[in-house]
C-alpha positions as CSV (number, residue, x, y, z in Angstrom):
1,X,-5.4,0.9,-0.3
2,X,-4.7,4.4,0.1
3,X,-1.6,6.4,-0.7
4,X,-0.8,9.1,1.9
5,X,2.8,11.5,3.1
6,X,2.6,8.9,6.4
7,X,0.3,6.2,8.2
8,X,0.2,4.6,11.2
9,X,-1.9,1.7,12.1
10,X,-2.7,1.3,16.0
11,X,-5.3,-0.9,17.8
12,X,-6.7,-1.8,14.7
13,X,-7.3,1.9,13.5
14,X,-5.8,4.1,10.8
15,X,-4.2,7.1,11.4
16,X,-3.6,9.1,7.9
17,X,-1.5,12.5,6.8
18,X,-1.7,14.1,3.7
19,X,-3.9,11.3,2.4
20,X,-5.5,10.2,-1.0
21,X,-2.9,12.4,-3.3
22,X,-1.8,10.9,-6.6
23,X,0.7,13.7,-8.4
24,X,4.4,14.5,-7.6
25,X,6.0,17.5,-8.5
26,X,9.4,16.9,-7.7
27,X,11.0,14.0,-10.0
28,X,14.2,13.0,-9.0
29,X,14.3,13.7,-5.3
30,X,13.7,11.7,-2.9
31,X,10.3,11.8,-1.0
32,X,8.6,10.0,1.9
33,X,5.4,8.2,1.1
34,X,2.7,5.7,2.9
35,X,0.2,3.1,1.9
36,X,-2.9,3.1,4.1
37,X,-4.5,-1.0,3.5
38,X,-7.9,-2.5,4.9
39,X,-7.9,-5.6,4.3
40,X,-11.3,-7.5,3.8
41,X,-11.2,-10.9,5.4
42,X,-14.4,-13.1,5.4
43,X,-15.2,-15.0,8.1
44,X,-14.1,-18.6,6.6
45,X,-10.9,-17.4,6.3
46,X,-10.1,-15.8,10.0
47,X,-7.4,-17.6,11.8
48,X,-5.8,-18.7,8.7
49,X,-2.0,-16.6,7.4
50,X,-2.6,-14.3,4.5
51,X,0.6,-13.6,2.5
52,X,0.7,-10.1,1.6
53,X,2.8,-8.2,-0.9
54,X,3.0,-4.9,-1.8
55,X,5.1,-3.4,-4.9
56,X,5.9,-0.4,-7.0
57,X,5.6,-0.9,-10.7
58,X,6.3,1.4,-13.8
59,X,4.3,1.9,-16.1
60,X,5.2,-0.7,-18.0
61,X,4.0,-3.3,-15.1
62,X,8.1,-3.7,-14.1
63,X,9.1,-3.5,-10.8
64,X,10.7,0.0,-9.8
65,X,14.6,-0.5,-8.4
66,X,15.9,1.7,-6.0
67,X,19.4,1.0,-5.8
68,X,19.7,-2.8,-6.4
69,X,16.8,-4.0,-5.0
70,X,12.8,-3.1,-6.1
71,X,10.7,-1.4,-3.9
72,X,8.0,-4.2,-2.1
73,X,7.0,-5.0,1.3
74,X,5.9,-8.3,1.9
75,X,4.3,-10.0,5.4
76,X,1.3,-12.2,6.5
77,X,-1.6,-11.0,8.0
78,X,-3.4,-13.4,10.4
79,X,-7.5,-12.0,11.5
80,X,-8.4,-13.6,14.6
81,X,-11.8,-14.1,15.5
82,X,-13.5,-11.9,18.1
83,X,-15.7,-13.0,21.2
84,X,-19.3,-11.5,19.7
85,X,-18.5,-11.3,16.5
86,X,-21.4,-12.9,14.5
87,X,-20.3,-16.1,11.8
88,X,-20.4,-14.6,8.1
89,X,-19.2,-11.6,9.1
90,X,-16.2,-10.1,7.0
91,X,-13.2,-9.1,9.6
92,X,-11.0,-6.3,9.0
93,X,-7.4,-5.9,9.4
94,X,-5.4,-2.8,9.1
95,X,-1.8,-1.6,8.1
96,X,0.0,0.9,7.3
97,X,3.8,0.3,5.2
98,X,6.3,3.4,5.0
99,X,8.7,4.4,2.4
100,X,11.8,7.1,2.5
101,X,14.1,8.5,0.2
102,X,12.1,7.5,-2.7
103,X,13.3,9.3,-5.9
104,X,11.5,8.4,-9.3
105,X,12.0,10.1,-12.4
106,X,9.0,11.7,-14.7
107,X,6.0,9.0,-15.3
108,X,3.3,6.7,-14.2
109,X,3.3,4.5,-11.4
110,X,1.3,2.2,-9.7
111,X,1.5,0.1,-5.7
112,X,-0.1,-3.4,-6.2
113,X,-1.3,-5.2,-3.4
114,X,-1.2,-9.3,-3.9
115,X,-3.0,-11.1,-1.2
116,X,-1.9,-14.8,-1.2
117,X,-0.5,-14.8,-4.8
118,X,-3.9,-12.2,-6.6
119,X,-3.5,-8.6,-7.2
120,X,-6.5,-7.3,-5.0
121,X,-5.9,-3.4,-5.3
122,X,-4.4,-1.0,-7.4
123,X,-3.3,2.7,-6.3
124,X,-1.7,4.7,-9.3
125,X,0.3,7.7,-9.1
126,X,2.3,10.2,-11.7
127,X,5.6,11.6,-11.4
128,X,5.7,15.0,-13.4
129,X,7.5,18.6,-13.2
130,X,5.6,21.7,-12.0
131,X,3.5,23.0,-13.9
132,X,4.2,26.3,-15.1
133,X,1.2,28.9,-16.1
């Protein structure tokens, strides 16, 4: 999982902007961001639904609110088999989840993605002021 300014997923392919940063110099005004996630599915477990769920916690572990509701995503992910494609072999399956108009104060902060109830990846970022020299 990879936290980028914008993703789009097509045909199975990732297509990145302004990828892999983890500071924000502008707390308190509201910024557009993008996960970038490859999900790693082995073979015994193609054609089956794979609940997904991403969220923003503090860092404190709590959920981050934006208005009245917290910031999450949550789907299923379902990796079909392919004509050719050996047994035993892991399948991939790419998204990509947008967010706008986020505005977090100063501090740490982290996107956690659950696949069918486990926390499988971890992307922190930190909210802070410019830094002045």
């Amino acid at each position: 999982m990879l936290l980028c300014d914008a993703a789009e997923e097509a045909n199975g392919k990732l297509y990145l902007l302004g990828a892999g940063w983890t500071h924000v110099l502008t707390p308190n005004r509201p910024i557009n961001m993008a996960l970038a996630i490859v999900l790693h599915v082995p073979w015994e477990q193609a054609n089956q639904p794979h609940q997904l769920e991403v969220s923003l916690l503090n860092e404190d572990g709590q959920p981050v609110p934006l208005g009245e509701n917290i910031v999450k995503a949550e789907g299923v992910v379902q990796v079909k088999q392919s004509a050719g494609t050996k047994p035993g072999s892991e399948l991939n399956a790419a998204s990509a989840l947008g967010f706008s108009g986020i505005s977090l104060p100063t501090g740490a902060y982290v996107w956690q993605l659950q696949v069918n109830g486990e926390a499988v990846a971890r992307t922190p970022f930190w909210v802070h002021g410019p830094v002045s020299e």
